[in-house]
Every structure is written in C-alpha cells, then in structure tokens.
C-alpha positions as CSV (number, residue, x, y, z in Angstrom):
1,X,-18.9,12.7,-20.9
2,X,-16.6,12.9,-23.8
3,X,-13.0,11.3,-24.2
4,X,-10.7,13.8,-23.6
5,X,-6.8,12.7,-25.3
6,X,-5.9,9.5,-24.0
7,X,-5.0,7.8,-20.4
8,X,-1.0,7.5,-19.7
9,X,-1.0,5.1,-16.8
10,X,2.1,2.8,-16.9
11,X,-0.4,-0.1,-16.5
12,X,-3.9,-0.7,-15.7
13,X,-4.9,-4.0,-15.0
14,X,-9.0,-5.0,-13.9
15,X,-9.7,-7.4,-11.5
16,X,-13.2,-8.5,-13.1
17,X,-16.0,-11.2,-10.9
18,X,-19.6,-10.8,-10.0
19,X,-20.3,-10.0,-6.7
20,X,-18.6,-11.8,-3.9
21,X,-16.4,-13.8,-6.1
22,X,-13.1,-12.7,-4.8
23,X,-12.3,-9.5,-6.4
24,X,-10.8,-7.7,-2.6
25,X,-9.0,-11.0,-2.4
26,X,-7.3,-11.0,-5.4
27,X,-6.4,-7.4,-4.8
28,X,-5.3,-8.1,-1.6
29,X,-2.6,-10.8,-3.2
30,X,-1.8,-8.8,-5.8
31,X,-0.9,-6.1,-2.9
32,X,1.1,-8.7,-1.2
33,X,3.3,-9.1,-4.3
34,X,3.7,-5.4,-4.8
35,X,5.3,-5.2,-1.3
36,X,7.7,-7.9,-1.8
37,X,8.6,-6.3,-5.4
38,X,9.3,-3.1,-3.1
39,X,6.9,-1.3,-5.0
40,X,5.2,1.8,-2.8
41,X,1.5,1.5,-3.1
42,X,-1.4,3.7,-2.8
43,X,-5.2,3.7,-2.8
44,X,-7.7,1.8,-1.2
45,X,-9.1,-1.6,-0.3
46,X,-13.4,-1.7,0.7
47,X,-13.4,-4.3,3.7
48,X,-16.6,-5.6,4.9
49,X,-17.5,-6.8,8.8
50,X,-18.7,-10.9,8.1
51,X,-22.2,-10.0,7.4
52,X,-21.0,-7.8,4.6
53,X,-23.5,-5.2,6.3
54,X,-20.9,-2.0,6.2
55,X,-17.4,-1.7,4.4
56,X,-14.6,0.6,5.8
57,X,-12.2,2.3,2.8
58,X,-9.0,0.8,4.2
59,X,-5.9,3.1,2.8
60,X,-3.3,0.9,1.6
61,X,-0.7,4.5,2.1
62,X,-1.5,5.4,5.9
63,X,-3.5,2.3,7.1
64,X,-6.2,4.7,8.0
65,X,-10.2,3.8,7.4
66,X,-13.5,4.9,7.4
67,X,-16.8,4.1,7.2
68,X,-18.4,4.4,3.5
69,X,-21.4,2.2,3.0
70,X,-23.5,1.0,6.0
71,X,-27.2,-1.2,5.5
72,X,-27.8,-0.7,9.5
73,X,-26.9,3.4,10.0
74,X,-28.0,6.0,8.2
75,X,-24.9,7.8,7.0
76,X,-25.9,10.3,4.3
77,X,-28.8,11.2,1.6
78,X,-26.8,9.0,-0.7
79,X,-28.2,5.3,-1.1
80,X,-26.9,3.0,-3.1
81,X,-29.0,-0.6,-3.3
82,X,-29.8,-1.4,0.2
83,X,-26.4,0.9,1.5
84,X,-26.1,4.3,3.0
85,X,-23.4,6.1,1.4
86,X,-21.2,8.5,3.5
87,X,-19.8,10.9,0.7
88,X,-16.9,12.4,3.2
89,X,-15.8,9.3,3.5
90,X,-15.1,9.4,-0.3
91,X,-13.4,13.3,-0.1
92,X,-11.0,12.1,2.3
93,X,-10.3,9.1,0.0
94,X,-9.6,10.9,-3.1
95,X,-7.9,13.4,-1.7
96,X,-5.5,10.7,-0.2
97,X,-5.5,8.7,-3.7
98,X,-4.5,12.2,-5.1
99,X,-1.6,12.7,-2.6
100,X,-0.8,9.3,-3.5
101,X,-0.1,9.3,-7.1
102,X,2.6,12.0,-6.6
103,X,5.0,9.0,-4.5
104,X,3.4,5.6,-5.1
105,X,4.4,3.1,-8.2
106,X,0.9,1.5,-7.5
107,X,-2.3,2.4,-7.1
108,X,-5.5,0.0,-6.2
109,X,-9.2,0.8,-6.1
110,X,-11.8,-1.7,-4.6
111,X,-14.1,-1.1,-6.8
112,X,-15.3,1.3,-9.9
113,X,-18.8,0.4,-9.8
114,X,-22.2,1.7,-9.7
115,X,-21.1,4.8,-8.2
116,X,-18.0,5.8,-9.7
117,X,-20.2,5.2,-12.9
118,X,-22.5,8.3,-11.8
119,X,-19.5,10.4,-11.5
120,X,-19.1,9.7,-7.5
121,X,-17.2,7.8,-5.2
122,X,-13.2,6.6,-6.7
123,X,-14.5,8.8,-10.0
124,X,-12.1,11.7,-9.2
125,X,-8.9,10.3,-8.2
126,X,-9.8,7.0,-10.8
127,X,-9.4,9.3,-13.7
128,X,-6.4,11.4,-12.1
129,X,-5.1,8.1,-11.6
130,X,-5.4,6.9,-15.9
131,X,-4.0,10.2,-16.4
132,X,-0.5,9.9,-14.3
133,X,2.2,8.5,-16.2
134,X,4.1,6.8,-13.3
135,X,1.6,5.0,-11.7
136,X,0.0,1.5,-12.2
137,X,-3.4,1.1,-12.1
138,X,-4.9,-1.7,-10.5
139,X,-9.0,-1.5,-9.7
140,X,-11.7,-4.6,-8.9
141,X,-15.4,-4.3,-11.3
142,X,-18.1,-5.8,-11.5
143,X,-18.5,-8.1,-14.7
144,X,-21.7,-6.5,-15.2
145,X,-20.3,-2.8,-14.7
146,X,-17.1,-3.9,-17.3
147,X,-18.7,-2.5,-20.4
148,X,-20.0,0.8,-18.8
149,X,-16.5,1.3,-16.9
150,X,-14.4,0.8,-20.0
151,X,-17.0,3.2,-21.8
152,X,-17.4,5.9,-19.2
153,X,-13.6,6.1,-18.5
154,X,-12.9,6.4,-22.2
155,X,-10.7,3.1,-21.8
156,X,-11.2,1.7,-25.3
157,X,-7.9,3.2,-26.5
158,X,-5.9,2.4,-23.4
159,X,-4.2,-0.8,-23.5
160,X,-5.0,-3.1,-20.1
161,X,-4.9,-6.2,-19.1
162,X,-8.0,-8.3,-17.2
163,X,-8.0,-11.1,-14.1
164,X,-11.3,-12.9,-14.4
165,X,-11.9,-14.5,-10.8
166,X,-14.6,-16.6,-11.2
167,X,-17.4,-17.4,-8.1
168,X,-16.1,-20.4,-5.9
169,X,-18.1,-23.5,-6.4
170,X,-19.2,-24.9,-3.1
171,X,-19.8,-28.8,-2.7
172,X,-22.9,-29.0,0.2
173,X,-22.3,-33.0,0.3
C-alpha cells in the first residue's frame, strides 16, 4: 500500500515489548491516567483468561466484549499462530472505534500486530484513527512488528513518541 498525505492525530504514542512483557498493562495505566485527566477514551483493550488460551476485545467506550482469538474453539477460517480468529468480533470493534473517534480525546488499541499488518483486524479504524485530528493515539506492538507497523501505516513522517516495557526478570532462588 502506498502513503497517501500524511496522518493528523494529535498524538500517537507506541507502547513497544515482546510478547508478554507488559504492553496491556501499561496501557491499562496509561488508561487510568486518562480518566483522572478527564479525558473521554475510546478503543479497545485484548484481555486474556490466566492461561492466555482466548482474549476478549474489552471496549474501553461501552465496557462491552467479545470473544476474538481462541486456541481451544474453533471460531472462524481465520488462524493466526496457534489462535482461531473470530473476524465479527473485529467488525463490531471497528465499527465502535469508528463511532468512537467522533466523541473521545483518546483512543487505545491492544495491539497492531500480525494481523492488522495483513490489512485485518484494528487496520480499519487504526488508520481512521492516524487520520482524525482530535484524537490521541495510543496502540501496544510487538518489538518485532515495530518496523513493519511504522512502514505499513506510512508512520515515518508522523511524529510519535515510544514506551519501551521491557520483559520482567524473574529471580527462581
């Protein structure tokens, strides 16, 4: 895909770790400090059940979830790694991001990855997102997606800001 003029977000900021380094957690306090600054927020957070077997897409605007990705039920043709992928799930989320971005100051997305890169999943309302002026952007990647997300969504001209949250170190003594 070519770039197309350039993104007009107020901010974008990327919340950047390998996998299960804390990305949904720093989101999730970043969220925390939105509220208290009053700010109305949008999009969505990906929560998993303890086994990390399934995540639900939480919305942050109605509270409302659904099942996306599940390794134990078959929820689509889609398959990502070891996941079933249940594309209505993603529909009804980026028709809520899009509803979203016309009364929200903030908008989060957990995470452009894998398949936002193959033009599914947040891909749609991500890049309606980079394009609305009065909105912040705030979305968790994978440090090995980084590259390919600032390349895909034409973000080499768009000034943003990373958070690198780095794996915790676990001492087994």
């Amino acid at each position: 895909m070519s770039c197309r003029g350039s993104w007009v977000s107020a901010e974008l900021v990327l919340v950047v770790g390998e996998r299960d380094s804390g990305k949904t957690t720093t989101l999730t306090r970043m969220l925390t400090i939105h509220h208290a600054q009053n700010h109305t927020v949008g999009g969505f957070l990906a929560l998993a059940n303890p086994g990390k077997t399934w995540y639900r897409l939480n919305s942050l605007a109605t509270g409302e979830s659904r099942m996306a990705f599940s390794a134990e039920s078959n929820l689509g043709s889609v398959r990502l790694g070891r996941f079933s992928v249940d594309e209505s799930a993603f529909v009804w989320a980026n028709a809520q991001i899009h509803s979203d971005l016309g009364r929200c100051n903030v908008v989060f997305f957990d995470e452009i990855g894998r398949l936002e890169l193959q033009g599914g999943g947040f891909s749609p309302s991500f890049r309606a997102a980079l394009a609305t002026e009065s909105v912040s952007v705030i979305a968790a990647v994978r440090t090995n997606f980084l590259d390919q997300v600032i390349h895909t969504f034409c973000l080499e001209e768009h000034p943003y800001s990373v958070v690198n949250v780095a794996k915790p170190i676990r001492n087994e003594s």
